[in-house]
C-alpha positions in Angstrom: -236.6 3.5 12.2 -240.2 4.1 11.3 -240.2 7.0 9.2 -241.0 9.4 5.9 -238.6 11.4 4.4 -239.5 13.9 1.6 -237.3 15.2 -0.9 -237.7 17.0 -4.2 -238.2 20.6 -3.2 -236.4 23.4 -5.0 -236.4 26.6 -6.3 -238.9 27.0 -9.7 -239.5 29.4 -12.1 -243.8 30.2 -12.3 -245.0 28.3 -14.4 -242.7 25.6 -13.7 -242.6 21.6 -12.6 -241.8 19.6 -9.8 -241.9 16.1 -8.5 -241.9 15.6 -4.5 -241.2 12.0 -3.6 -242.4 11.0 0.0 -240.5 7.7 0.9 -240.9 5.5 3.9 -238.7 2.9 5.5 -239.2 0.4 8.7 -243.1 -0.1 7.2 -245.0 -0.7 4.4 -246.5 2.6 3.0 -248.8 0.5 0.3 -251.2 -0.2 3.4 -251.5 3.5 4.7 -253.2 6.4 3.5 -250.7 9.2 2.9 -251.2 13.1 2.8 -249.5 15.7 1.7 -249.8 19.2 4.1 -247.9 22.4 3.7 -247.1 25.6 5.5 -245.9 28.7 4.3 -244.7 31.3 6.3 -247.2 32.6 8.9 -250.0 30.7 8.0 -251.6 27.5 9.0 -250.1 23.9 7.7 -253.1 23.2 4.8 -253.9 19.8 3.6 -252.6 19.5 -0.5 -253.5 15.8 -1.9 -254.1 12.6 -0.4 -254.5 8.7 -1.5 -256.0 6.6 0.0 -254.6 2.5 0.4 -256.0 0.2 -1.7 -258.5 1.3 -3.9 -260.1 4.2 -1.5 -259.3 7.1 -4.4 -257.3 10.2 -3.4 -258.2 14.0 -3.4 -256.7 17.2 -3.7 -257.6 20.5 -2.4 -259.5 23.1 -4.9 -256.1 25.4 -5.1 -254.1 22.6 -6.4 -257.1 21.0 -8.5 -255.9 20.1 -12.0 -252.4 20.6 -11.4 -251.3 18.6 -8.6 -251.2 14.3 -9.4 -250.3 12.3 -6.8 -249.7 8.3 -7.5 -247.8 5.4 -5.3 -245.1 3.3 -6.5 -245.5 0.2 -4.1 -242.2 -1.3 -5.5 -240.3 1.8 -4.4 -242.6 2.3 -1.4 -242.6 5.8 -2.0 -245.9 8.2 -3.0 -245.1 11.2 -5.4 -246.6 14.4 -5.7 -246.1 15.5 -9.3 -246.7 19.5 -9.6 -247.2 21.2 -12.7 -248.2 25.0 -13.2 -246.6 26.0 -10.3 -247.5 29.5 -9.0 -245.9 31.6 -6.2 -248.6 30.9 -4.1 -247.6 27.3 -4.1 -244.8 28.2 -2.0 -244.4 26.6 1.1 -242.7 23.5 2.9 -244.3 20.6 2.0 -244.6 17.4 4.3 -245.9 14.0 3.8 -247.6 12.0 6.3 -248.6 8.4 6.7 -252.1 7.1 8.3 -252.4 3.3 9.7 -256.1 4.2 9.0 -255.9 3.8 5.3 -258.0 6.3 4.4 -257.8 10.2 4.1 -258.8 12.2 6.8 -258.6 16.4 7.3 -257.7 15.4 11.1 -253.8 16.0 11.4 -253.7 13.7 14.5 -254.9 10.9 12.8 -251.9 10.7 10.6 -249.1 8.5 12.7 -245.9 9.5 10.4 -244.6 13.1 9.4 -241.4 13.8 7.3 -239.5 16.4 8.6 -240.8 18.7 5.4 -239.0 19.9 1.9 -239.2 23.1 0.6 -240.8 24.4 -2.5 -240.6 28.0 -3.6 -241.6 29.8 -6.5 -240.7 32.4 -7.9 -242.6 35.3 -10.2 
């Protein structure tokens, strides 16, 4: 019942746009910092972009600098990862999580909620 669900992953071009949406139901995901991770194949899940609750900010890892946005929507409880510029190196799954701390952390076990992941790939 308590859960995040990710969608918006698909197949883009380099060069090319998506929107992930990272949507939560049985809480209220305006009170929770919320991450984005991903994991390509054979490497490590990476932290991406994370905002904070409230007014705490967000941040984004250096790859993704400039060309990675994320926002909230409280009235659709649901935080968005706009990507722009894409580059095959992008490609990975992509997972949101959810922290009842409210504020970022590079600590994976402090996050309480994980979506079960969407996929992004890009091609050359």
């Amino acid at each position: 019942q308590l859960q995040v669900v990710e969608s918006g992953g698909d197949l883009v071009q380099r060069g090319g746009s998506l929107r992930l949406s990272c949507a939560a139901s049985g809480f209220t995901l305006e009170h929770y910092a919320v991450g984005w991770f991903r994991q390509a194949p054979g490497k490590e899940r990476e932290g991406v972009s994370c905002i904070s609750s409230g007014d705490g900010g967000s941040n984004a890892a250096d790859s993704v600098k400039g060309r990675f946005t994320i926002s909230r929507d409280n009235a659709k409880n649901t935080v968005y990862l706009q990507m722009n510029s894409l580059k095959p190196e992008d490609t990975a799954i992509y997972y949101c999580a959810a922290s009842a701390r409210g504020y970022c952390s590079d600590y994976e076990f402090t996050y309480d909620y994980w979506g079960q992941g969407t996929q992004v790939t890009v091609s050359s």
